[in-house]
Structure formats: structure tokens, C-alpha cells
C-alpha positions in Angstrom: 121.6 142.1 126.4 118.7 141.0 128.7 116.5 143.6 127.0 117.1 141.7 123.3 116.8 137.6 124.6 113.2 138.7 126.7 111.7 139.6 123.1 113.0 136.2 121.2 111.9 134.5 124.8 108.3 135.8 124.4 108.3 135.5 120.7 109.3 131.6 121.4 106.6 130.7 124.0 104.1 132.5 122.1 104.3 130.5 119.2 104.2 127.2 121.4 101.2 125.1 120.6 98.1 124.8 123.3 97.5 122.0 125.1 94.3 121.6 123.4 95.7 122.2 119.8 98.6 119.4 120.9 96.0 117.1 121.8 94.2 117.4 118.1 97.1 117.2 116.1 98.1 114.0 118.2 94.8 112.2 117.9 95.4 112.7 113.6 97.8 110.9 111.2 100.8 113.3 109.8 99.7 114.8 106.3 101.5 113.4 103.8 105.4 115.5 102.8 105.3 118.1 100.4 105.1 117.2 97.0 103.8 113.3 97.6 100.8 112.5 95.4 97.9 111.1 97.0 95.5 109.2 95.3 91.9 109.6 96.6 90.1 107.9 93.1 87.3 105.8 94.0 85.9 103.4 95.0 87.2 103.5 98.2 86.0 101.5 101.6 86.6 103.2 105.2 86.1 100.4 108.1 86.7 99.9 111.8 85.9 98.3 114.7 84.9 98.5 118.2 82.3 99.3 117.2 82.4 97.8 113.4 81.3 100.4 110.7 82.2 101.2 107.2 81.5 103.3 105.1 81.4 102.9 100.7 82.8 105.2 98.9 81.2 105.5 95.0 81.6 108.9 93.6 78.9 111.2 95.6 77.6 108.6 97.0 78.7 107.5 100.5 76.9 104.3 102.4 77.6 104.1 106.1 77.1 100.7 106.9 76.7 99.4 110.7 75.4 96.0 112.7 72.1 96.0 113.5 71.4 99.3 111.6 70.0 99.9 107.9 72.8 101.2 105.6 72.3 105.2 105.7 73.3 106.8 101.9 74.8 110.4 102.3 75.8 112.8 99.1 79.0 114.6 99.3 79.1 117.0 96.2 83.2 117.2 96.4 86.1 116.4 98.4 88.7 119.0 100.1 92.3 117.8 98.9 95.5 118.9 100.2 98.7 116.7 100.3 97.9 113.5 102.2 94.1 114.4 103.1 91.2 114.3 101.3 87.8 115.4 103.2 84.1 115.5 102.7 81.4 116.9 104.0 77.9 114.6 103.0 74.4 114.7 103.9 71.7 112.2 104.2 67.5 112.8 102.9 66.9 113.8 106.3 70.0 116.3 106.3 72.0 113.8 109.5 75.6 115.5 108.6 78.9 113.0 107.3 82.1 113.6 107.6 84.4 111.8 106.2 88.4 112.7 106.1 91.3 110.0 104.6 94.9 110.4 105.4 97.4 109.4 103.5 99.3 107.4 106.6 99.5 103.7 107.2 97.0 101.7 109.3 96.7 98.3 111.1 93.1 97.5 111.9 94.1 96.3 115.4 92.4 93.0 115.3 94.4 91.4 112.0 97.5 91.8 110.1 95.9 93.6 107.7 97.3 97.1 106.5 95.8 99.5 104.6 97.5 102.6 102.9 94.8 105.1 104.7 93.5 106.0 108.1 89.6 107.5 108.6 87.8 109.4 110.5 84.1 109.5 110.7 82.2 112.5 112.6 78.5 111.0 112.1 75.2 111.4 114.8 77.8 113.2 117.2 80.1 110.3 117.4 83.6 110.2 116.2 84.5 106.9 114.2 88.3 105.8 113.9 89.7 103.2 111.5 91.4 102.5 108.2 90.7 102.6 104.7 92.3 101.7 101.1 90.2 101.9 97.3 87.6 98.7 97.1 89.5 96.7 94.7 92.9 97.1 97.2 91.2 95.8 100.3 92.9 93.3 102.0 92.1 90.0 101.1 89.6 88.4 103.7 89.1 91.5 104.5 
């Protein structure tokens, strides 16, 4: 009998997630359940604050927009889709990497009542950006 439960015991703590791999999926919004449409038409607006950014969303074109900074236009040739994500991968004229990934997951901005249907994430200039996001026309009002 001990020689069969070591085996399962093994197999158990093998499959265990790394600290590391725990860590990532903790930081990101659950995908969306199997079989839920998402809806990644466009326009769409990604925002947040602390620091404030957004970025536009107008078919290829993507338009990160920042305080203090001159709007930076990136291309993105296609999105990755998969049941509650959508990601894309962009490029400026000067080739500064975008990336740009929507999950289907509700969000609170943290500084209004507003909610938006999406979270964001923005991996731009080495810098992770965090917020919310929702199609243009849908944005909360005041917003």
C-alpha cells in the first residue's frame, strides 16, 4: 500500500503550481468560462491612473496617450483571441514595442464609480501599465 499512495503523492505535488507561476496568474483577471463570447470590436479605449494613460483603440491603429508626453501611434497587424482575452502585439515608426492585452473581467478604476466591462494591461518602454477598458462609445459617462 505505501508503495502505490508515494506515486499519486509525487504525481500531486508535481503538478502544483510555482510560486512564481502563482504570482502571474494572481496579478491577471480570470479568462472568461468556456463558451462566453467576448466582444473585442472596436473602437475601444484602455485607461488608468496613477500614472494616467490611455491608450485608443481604431482598427491597427493604437494611440498611447500620456500627461506631459506627445501621443505615440503604434500598428498592431491582428489581435490573439481566446475566450475572455484578446492581445496585441504593436509597433511604433521607431520600432518602441506595445502590448496591449483586454480581459473580459470587470473593473473599477479606483478613483470613481465607474465600471467598465474590461481590464488592461500595457507592457510599453519597460513599464507595465494596469487599468480598465470598455469600446469608445460604452465609456462611462464623464468618463
Amino acid at each position: 500500500m505505501r508503495f502505490t499512495i508515494l506515486p499519486i503523492a509525487l504525481l500531486f505535488v508535481a503538478c502544483q503550481p510555482t510560486p512564481a507561476e502563482e504570482a502571474a496568474s494572481a496579478s491577471r483577471p480570470a479568462a472568461a468560462p468556456p463558451g462566453q463570447l467576448s466582444d473585442f470590436s472596436q473602437p475601444m479605449t484602455a485607461r488608468g491612473n496613477e500614472p494616467f494613460w490611455a491608450v485608443r483603440i481604431e482598427g491597427t491603429r493604437f494611440t498611447l496617450l500620456r500627461p506631459d508626453t506627445p501621443p505615440v501611434v503604434y500598428e498592431a497587424p491582428g489581435a490573439r483571441i481566446s475566450p475572455g482575452v484578446a492581445a496585441w502585439e504593436a509597433k511604433s515608426a521607431d520600432g518602441r514595442p506595445l502590448k496591449l492585452t483586454l480581459y473580459v473581467s470587470p473593473c473599477s478604476d479606483g478613483m470613481s464609480d465607474f465600471s467598465y466591462p474590461m481590464t488592461s494591461e500595457v507592457e510599453v518602454d519597460g513599464e507595465t501599465l494596469r487599468g480598465c477598458a470598455a469600446k469608445t462609445a460604452e465609456l462611462p459617462k464623464g468618463g
